[in-house]
N, CA and C atoms as an extended XYZ file, in Angstrom:
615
Properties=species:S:1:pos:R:3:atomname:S:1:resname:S:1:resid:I:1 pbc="F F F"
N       103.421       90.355      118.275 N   UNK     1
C       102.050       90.580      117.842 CA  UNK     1
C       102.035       90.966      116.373 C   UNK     1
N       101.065       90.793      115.473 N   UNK     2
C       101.374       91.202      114.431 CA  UNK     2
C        99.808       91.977      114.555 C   UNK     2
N       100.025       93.187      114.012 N   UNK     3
C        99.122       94.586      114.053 CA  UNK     3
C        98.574       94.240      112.532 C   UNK     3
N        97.568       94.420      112.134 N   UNK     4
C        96.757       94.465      110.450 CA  UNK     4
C        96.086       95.346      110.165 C   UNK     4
N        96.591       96.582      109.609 N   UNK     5
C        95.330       97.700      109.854 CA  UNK     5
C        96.429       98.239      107.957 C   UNK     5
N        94.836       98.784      107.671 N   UNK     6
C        95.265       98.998      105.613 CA  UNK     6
C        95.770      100.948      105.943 C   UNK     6
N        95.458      101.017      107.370 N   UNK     7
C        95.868      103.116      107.710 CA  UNK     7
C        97.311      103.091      107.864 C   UNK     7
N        98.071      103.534      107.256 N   UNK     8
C        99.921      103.595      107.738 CA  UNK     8
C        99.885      104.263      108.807 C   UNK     8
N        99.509      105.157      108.751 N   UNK     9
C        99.881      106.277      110.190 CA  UNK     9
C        98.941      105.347      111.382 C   UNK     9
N        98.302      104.981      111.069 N   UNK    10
C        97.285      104.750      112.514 CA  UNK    10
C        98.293      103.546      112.859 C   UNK    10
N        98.487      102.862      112.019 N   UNK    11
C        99.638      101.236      112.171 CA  UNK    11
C       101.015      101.029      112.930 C   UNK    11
N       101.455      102.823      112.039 N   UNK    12
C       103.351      102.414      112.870 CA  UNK    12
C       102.855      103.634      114.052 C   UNK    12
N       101.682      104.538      114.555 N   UNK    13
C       101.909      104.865      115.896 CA  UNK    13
C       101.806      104.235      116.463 C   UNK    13
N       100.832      102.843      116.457 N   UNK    14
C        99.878      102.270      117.062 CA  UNK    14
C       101.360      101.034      117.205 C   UNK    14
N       101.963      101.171      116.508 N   UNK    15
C       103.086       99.949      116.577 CA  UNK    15
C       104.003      100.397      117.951 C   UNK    15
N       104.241      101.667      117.419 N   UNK    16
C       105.333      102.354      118.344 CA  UNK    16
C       105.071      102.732      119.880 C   UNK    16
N       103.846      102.863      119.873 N   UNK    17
C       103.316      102.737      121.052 CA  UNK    17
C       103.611      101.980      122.304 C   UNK    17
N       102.928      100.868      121.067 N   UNK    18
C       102.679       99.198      121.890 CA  UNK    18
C       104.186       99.109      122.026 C   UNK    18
N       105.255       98.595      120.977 N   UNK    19
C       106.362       98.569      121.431 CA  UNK    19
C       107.493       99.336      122.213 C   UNK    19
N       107.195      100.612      122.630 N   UNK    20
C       107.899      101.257      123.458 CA  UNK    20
C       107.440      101.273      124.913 C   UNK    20
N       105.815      101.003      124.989 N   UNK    21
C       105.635      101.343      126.070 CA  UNK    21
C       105.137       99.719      126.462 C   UNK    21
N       104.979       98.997      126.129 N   UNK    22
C       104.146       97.531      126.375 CA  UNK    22
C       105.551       96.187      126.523 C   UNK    22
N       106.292       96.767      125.818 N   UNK    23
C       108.055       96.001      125.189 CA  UNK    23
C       107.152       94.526      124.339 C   UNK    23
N       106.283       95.180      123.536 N   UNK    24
C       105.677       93.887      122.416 CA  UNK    24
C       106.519       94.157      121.437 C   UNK    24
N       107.055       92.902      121.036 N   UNK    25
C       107.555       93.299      119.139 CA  UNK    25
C       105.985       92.977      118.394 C   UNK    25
N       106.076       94.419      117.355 N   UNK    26
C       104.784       94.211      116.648 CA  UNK    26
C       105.446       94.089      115.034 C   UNK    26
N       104.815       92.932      114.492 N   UNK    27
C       104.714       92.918      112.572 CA  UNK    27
C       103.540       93.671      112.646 C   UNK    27
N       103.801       94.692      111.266 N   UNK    28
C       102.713       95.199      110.799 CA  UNK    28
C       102.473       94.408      109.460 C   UNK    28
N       101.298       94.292      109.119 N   UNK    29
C       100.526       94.159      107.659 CA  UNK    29
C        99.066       94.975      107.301 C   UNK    29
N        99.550       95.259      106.047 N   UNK    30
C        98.763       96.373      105.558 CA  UNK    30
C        97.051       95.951      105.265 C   UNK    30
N        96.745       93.965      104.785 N   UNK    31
C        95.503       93.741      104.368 CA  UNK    31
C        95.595       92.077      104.996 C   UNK    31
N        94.271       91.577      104.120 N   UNK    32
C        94.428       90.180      104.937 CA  UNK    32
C        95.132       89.236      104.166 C   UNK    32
N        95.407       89.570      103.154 N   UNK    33
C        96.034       88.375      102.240 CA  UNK    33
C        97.873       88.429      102.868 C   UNK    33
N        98.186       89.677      103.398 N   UNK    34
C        99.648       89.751      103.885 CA  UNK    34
C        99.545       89.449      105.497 C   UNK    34
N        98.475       89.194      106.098 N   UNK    35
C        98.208       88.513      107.143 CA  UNK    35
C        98.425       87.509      107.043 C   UNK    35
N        97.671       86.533      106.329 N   UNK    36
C        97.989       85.287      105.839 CA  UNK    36
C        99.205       84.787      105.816 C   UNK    36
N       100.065       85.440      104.521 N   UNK    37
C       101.359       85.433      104.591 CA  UNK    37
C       102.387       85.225      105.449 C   UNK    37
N       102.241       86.029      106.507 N   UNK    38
C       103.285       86.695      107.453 CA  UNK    38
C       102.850       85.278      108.527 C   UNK    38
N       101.607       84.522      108.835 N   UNK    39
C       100.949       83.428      109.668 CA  UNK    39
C       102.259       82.478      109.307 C   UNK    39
N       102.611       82.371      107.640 N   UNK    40
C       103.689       81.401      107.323 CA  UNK    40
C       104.999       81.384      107.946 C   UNK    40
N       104.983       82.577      108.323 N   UNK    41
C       106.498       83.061      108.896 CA  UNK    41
C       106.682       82.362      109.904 C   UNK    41
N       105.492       82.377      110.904 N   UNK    42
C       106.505       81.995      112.250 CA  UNK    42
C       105.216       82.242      113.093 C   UNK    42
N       105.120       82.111      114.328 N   UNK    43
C       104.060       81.621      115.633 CA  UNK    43
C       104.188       82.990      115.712 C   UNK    43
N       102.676       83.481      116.489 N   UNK    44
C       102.596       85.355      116.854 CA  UNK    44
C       101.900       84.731      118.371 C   UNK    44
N       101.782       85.458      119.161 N   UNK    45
C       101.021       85.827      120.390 CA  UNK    45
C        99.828       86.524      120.398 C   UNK    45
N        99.850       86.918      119.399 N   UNK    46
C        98.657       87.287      119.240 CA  UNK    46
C        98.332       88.107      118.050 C   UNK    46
N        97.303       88.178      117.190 N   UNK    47
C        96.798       88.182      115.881 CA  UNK    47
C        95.747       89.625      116.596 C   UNK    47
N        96.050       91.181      115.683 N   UNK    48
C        94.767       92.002      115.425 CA  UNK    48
C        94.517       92.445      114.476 C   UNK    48
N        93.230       91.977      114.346 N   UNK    49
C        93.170       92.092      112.901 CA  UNK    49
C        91.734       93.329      112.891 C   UNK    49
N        92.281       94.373      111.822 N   UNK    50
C        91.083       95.633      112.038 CA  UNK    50
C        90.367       94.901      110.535 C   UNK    50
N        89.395       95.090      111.078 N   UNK    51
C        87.603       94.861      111.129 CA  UNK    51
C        87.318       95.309      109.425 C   UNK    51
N        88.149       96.604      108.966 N   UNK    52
C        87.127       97.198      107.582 CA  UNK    52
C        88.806       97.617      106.896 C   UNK    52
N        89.690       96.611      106.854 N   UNK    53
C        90.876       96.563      106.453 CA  UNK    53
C        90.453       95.728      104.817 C   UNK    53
N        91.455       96.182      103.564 N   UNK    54
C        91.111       95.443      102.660 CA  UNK    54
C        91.328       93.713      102.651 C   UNK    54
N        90.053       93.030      102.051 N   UNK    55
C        90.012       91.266      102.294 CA  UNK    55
C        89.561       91.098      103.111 C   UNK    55
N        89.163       91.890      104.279 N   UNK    56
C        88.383       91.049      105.434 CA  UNK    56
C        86.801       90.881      105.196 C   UNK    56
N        85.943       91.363      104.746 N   UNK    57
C        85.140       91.328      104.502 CA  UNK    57
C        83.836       90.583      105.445 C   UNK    57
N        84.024       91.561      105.948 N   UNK    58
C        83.609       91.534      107.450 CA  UNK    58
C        84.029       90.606      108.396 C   UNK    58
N        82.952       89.695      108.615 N   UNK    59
C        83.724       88.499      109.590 CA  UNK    59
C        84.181       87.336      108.758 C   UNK    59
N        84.602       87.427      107.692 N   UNK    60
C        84.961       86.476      107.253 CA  UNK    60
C        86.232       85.955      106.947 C   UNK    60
N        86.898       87.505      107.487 N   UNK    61
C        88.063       87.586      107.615 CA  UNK    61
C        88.356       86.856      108.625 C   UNK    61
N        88.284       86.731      109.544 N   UNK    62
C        88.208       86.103      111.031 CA  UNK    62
C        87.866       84.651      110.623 C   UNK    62
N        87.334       84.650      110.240 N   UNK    63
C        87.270       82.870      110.127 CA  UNK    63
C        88.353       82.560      109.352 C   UNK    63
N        88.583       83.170      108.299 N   UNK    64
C        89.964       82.737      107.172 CA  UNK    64
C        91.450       82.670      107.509 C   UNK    64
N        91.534       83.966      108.526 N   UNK    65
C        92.709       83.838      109.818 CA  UNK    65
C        92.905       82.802      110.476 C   UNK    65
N        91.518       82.247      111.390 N   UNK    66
C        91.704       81.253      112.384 CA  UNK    66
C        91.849       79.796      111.640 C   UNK    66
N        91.603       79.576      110.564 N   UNK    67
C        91.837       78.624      109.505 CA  UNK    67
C        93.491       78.879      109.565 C   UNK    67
N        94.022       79.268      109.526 N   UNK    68
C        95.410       79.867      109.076 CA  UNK    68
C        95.978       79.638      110.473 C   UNK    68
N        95.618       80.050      111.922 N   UNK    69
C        96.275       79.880      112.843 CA  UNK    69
C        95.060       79.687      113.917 C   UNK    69
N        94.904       78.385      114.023 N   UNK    70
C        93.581       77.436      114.789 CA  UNK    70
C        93.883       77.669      116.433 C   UNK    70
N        95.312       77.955      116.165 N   UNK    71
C        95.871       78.100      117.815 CA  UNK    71
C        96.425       79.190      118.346 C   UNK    71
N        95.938       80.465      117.327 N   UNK    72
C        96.973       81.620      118.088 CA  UNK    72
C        95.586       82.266      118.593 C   UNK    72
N        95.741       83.598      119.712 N   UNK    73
C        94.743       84.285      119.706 CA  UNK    73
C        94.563       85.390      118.944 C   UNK    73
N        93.331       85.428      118.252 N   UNK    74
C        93.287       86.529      117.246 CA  UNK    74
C        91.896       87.084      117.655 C   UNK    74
N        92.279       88.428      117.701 N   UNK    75
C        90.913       89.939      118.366 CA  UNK    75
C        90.649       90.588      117.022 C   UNK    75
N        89.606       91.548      116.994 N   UNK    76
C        89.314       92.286      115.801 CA  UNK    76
C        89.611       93.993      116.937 C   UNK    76
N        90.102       94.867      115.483 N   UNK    77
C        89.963       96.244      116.265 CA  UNK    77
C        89.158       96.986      115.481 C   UNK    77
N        88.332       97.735      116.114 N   UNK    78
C        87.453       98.682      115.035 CA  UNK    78
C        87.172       99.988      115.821 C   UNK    78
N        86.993      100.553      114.796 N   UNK    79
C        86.386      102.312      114.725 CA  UNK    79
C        84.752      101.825      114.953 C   UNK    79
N        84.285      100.657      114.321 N   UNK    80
C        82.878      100.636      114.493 CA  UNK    80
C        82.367       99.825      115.594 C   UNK    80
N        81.963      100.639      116.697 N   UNK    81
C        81.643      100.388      118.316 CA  UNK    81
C        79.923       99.531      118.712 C   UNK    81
N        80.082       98.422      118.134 N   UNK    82
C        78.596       97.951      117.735 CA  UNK    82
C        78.392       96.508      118.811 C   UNK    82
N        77.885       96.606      119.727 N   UNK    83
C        77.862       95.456      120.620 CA  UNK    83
C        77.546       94.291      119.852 C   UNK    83
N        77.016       94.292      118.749 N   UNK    84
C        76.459       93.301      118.322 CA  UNK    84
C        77.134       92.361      117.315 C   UNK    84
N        77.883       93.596      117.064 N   UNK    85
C        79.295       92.178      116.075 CA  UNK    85
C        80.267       92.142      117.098 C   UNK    85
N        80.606       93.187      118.276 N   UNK    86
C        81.351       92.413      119.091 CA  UNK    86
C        81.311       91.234      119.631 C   UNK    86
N        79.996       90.869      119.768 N   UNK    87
C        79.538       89.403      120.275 CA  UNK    87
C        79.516       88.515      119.125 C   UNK    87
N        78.854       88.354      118.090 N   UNK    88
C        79.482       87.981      116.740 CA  UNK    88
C        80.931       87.445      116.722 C   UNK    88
N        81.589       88.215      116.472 N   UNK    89
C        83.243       88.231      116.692 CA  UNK    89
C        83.361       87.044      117.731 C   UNK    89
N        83.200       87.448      118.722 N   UNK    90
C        83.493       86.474      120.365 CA  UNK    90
C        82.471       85.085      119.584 C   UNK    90
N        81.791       85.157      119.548 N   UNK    91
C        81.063       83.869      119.170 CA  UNK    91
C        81.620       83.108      117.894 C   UNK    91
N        82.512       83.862      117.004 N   UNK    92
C        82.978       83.024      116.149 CA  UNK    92
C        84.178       82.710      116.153 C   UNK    92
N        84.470       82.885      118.012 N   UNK    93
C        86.502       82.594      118.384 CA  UNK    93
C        87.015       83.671      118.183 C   UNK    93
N        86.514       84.694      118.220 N   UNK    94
C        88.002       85.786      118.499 CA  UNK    94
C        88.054       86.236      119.543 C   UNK    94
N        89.568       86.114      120.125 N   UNK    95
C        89.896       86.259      121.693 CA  UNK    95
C        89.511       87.677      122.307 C   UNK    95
N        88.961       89.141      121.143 N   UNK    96
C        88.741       89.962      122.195 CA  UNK    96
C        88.030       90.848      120.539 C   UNK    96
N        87.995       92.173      121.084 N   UNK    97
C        87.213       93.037      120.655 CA  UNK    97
C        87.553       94.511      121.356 C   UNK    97
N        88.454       95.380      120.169 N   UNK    98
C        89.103       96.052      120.900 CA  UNK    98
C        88.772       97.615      120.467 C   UNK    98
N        88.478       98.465      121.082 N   UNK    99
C        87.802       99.636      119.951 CA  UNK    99
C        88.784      100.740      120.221 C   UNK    99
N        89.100      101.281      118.578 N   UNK   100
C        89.869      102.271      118.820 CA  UNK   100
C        89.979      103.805      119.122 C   UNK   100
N        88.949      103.995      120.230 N   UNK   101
C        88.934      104.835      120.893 CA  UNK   101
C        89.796      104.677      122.362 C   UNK   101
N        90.136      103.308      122.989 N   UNK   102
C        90.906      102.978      123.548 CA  UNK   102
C        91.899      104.092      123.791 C   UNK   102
N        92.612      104.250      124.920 N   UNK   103
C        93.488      104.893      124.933 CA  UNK   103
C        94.850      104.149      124.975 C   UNK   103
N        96.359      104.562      125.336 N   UNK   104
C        97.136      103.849      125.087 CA  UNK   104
C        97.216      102.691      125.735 C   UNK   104
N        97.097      103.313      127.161 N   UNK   105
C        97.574      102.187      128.426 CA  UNK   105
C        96.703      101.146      128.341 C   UNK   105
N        95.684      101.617      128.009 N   UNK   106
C        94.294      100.673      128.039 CA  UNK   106
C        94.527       99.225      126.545 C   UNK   106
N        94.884       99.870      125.518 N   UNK   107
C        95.620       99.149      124.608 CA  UNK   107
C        96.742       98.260      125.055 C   UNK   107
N        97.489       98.711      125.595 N   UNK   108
C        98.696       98.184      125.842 CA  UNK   108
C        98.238       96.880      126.784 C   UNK   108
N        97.190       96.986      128.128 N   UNK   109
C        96.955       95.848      128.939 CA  UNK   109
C        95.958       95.170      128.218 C   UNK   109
N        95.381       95.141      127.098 N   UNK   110
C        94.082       94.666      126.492 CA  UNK   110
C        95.395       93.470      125.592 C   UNK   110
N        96.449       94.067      125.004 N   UNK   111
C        96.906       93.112      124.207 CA  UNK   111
C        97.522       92.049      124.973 C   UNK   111
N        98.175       92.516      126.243 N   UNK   112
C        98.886       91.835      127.251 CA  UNK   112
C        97.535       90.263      127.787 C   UNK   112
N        96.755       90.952      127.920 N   UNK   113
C        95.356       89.974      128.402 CA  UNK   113
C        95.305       89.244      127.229 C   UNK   113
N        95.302       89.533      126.225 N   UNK   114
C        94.720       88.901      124.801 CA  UNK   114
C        95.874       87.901      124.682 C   UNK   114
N        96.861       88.352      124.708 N   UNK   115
C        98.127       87.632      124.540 CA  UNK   115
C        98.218       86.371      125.657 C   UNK   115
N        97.863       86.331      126.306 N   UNK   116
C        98.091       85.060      127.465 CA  UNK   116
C        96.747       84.605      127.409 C   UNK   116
N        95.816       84.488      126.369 N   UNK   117
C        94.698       83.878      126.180 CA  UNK   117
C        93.320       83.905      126.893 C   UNK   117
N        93.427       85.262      126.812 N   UNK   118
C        92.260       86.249      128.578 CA  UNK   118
C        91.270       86.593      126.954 C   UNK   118
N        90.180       86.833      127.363 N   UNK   119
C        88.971       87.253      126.577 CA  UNK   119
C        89.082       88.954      126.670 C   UNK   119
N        88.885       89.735      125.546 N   UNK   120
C        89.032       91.304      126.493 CA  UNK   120
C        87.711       91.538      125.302 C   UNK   120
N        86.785       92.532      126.082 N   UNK   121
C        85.612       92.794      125.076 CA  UNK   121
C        85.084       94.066      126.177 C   UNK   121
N        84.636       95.109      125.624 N   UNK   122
C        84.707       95.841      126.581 CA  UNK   122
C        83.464       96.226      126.738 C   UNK   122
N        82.027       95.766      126.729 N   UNK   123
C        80.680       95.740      126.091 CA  UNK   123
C        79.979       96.578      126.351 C   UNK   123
N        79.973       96.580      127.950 N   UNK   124
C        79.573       98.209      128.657 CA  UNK   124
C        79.771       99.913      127.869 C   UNK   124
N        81.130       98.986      127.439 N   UNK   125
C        81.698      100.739      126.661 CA  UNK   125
C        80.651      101.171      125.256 C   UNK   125
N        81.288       99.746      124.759 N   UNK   126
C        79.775       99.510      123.413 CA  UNK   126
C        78.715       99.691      123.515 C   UNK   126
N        77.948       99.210      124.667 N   UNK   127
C        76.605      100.205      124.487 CA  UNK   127
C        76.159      101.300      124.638 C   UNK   127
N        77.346      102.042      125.095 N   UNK   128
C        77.131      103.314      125.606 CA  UNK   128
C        77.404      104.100      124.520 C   UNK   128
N        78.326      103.721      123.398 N   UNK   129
C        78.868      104.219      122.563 CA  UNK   129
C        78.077      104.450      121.366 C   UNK   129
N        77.593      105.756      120.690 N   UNK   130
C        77.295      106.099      119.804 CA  UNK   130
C        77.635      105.430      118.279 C   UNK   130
N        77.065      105.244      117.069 N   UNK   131
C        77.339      104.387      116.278 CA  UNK   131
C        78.508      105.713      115.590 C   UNK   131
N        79.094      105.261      114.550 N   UNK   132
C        80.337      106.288      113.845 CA  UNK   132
C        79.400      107.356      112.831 C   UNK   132
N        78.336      106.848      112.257 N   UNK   133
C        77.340      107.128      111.387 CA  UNK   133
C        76.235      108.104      112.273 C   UNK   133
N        76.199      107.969      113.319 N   UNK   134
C        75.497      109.079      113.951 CA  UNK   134
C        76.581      110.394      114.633 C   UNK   134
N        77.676      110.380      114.842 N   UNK   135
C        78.608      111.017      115.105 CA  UNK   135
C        78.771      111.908      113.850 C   UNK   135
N        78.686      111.563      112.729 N   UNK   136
C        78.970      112.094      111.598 CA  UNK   136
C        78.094      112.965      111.192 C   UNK   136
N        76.412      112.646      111.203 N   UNK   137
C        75.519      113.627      111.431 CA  UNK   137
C        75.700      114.943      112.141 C   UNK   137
N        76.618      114.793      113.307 N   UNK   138
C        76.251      116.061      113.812 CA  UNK   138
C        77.294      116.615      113.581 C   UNK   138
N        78.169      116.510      112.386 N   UNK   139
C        79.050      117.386      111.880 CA  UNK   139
C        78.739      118.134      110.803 C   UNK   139
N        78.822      119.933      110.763 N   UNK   140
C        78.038      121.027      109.792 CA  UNK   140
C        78.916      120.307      108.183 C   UNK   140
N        78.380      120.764      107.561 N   UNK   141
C        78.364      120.562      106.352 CA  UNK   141
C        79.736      121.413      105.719 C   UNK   141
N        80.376      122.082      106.471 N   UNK   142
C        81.582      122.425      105.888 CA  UNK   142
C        83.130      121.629      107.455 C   UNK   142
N        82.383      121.541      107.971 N   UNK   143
C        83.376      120.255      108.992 CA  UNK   143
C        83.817      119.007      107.945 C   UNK   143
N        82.504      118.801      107.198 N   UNK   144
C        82.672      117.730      106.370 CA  UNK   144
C        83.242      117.478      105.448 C   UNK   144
N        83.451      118.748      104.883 N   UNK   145
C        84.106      119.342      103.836 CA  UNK   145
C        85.468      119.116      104.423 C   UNK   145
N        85.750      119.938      105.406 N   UNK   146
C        87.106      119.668      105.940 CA  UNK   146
C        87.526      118.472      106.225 C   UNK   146
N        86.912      117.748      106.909 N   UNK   147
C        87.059      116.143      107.042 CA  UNK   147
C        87.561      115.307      105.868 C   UNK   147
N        86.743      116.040      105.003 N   UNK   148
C        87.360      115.126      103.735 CA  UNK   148
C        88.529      115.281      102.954 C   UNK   148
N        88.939      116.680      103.141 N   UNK   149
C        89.748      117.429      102.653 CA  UNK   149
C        91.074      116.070      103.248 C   UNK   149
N        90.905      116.289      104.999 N   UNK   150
C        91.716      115.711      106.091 CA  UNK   150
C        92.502      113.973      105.020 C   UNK   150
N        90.716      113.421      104.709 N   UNK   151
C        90.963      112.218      104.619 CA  UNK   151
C        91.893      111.914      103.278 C   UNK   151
N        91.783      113.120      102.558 N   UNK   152
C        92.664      112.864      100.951 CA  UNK   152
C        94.007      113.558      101.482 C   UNK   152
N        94.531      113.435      102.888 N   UNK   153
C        95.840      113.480      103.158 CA  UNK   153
C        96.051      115.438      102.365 C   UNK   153
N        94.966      116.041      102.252 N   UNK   154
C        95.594      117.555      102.081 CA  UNK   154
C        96.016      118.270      103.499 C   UNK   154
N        96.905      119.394      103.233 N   UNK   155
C        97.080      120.062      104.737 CA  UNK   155
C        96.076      120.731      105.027 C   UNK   155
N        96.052      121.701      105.778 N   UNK   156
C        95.247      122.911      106.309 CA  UNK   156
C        94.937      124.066      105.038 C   UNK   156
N        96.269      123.958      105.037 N   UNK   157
C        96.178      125.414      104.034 CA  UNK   157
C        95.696      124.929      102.321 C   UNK   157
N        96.045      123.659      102.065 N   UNK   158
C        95.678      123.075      100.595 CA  UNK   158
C        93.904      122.895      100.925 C   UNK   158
N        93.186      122.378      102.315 N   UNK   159
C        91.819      122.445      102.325 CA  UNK   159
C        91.330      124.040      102.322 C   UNK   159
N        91.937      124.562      103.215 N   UNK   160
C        91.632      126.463      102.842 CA  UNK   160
C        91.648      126.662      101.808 C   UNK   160
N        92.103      126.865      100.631 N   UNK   161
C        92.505      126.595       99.140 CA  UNK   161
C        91.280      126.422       98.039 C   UNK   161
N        90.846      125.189       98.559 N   UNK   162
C        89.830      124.634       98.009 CA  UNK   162
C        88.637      125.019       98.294 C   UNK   162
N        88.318      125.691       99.880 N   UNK   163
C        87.363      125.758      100.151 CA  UNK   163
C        86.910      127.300      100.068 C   UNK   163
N        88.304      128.201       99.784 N   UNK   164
C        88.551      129.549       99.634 CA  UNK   164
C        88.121      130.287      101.150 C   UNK   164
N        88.137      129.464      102.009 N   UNK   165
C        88.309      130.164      103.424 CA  UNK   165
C        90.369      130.254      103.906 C   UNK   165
N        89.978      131.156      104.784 N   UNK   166
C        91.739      130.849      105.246 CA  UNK   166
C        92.062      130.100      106.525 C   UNK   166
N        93.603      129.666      106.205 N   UNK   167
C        93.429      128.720      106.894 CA  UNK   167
C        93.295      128.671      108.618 C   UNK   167
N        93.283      129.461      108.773 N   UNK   168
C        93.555      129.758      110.024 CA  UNK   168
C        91.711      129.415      110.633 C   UNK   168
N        90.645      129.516      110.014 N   UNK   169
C        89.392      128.772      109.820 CA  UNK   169
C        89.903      127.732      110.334 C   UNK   169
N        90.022      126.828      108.756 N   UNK   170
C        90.102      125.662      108.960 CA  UNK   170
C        91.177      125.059      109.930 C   UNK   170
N        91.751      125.195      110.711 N   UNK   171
C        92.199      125.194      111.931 CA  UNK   171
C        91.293      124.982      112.996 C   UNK   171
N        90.179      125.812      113.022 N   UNK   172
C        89.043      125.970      114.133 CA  UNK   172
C        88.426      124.816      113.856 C   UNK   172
N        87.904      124.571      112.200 N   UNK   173
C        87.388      123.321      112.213 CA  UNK   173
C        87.439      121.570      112.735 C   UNK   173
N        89.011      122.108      112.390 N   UNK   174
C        89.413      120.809      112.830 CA  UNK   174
C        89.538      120.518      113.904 C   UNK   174
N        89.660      121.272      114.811 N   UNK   175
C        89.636      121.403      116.187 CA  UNK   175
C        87.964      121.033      117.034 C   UNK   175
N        87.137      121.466      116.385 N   UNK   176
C        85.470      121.193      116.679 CA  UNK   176
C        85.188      120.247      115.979 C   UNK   176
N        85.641      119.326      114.811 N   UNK   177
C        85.157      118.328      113.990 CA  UNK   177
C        86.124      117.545      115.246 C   UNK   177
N        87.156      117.466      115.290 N   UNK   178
C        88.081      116.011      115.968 CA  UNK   178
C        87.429      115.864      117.496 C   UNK   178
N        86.766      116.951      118.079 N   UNK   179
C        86.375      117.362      119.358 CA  UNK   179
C        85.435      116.391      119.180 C   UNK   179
N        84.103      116.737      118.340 N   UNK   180
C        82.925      115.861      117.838 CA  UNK   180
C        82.979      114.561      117.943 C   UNK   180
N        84.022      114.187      116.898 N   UNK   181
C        84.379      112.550      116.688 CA  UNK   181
C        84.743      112.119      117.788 C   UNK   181
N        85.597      112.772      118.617 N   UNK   182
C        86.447      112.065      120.100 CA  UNK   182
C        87.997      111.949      119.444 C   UNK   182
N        88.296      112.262      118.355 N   UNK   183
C        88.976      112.322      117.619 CA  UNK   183
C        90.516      113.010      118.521 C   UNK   183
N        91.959      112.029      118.245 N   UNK   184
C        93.196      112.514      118.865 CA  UNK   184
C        94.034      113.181      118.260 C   UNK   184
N        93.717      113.824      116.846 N   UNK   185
C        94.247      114.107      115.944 CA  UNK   185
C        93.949      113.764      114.628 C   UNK   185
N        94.428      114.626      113.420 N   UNK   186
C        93.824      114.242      111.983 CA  UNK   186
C        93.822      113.121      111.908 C   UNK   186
N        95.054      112.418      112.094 N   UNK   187
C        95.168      110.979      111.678 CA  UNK   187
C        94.081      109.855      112.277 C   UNK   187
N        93.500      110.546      113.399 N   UNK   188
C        92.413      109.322      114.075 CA  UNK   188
C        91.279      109.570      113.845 C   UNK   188
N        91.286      111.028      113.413 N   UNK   189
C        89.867      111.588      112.763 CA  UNK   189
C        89.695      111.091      111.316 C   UNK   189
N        90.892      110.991      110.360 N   UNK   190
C        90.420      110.364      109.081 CA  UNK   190
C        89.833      108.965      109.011 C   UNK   190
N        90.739      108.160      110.042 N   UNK   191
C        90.584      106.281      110.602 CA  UNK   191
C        89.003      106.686      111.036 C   UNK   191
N        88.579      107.765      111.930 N   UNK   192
C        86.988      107.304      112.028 CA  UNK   192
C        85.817      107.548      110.891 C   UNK   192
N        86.629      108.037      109.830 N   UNK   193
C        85.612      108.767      109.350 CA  UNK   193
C        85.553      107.585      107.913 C   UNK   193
N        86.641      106.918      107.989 N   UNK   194
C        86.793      105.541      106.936 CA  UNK   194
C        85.771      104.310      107.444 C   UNK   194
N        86.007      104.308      109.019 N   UNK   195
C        85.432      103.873      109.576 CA  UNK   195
C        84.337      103.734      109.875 C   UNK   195
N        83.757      104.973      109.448 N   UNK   196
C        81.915      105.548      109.311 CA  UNK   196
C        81.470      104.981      108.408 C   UNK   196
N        82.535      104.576      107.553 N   UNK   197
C        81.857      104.778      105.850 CA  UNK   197
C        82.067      106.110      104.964 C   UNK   197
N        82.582      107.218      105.367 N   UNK   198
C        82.471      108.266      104.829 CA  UNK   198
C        82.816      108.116      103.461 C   UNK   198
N        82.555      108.310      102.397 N   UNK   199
C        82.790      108.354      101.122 CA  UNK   199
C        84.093      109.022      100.617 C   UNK   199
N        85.100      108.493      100.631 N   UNK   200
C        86.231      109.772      100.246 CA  UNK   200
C        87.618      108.659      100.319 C   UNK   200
N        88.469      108.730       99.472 N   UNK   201
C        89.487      107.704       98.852 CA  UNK   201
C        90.897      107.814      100.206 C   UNK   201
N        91.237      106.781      100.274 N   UNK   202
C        92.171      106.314      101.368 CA  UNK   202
C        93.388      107.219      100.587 C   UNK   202
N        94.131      107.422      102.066 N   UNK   203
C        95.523      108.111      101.849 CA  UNK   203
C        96.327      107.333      101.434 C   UNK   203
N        96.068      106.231      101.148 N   UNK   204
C        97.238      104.907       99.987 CA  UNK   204
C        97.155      105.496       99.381 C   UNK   204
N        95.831      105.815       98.266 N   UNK   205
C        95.582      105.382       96.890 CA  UNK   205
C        96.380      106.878       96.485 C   UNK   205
């Protein structure tokens, strides 16, 4: 499988996962132009490509992929839980629609389905599901603070710092902000909050 997501941490857990517990070999690539690339290499089983990764630009990424590999199956994964580009997506050939609130196991049989050319879209879940942008609302105004702190890759004690609370606070926060989001940890709480749109510079840069 080759995994496409521009988050490192969300990429090689999400790799290690799948391959320890699923026995998938996964390529990772960081954007879509090294998607592309890696298509040259050699036949995949299956193509995921996340949704708000750099070059995709929205669905157009998806069409520029399936140009590239007319015959593999390729799904989109997103933080953004929107029935309506999930169907989008499905309507413009992509074999599934996978949201990363997913849990592992649930991941693991979604790629297995995707991979032997099964449709996986989980739509029920999507409508039930709150948009990322309203989730974010109901986080206080110093959660947010912390959140962002989270997303520029500072620790606990470097956001305490800044915010001149101690850290042992911001501890609590993060604990009621990741609670909020549905969030499994910093690392899935920063992926949703990129994912929102939140304004605040990727842990690459």
């Amino acid at each position: 499988m080759l995994l496409a997501d521009d988050h490192d941490l969300f990429r090689e857990s999400i790799s290690a996962m799948v391959s320890a517990e699923g026995g998938v070999t996964v390529v990772p690539a960081a954007d879509l132009d090294e998607v592309i690339a890696r298509l040259g290499d050699g036949k995949f089983d299956l193509v995921l490509l996340d949704y708000r990764m750099p070059g995709m630009n929205g669905l157009e990424g998806l069409d520029r992929t399936r140009e590239h590999a007319p015959s593999t199956p390729i799904a989109l994964i997103s933080g953004t839980t929107r029935r309506d580009l999930a169907e989008e997506a499905l309507a413009r050939g992509a074999i599934g629609f996978v949201p990363k609130t997913l849990g592992v196991q649930a991941l693991i049989a979604a790629v297995k389905l995707m991979a032997e050319g099964e449709r996986f879209a989980p739509l029920a879940m999507l409508d039930e599901a709150p948009t990322l942008a309203a989730i974010l609302e109901e986080l206080t105004r110093r959660e947010m603070d912390v959140l962002r702190g989270i997303c520029e890759g500072k620790s606990n004690k470097e956001i305490g710092r800044d915010l001149d609370v101690q850290e042992v606070t911001i501890k609590l926060h993060v604990k009621t902000l990741s609670r909020k989001l549905g969030a499994k940890n910093r690392t899935h709480a920063a992926m949703i909050a990129r994912d929102a749109g939140l304004d605040v510079p990727s842990r690459e840069q």
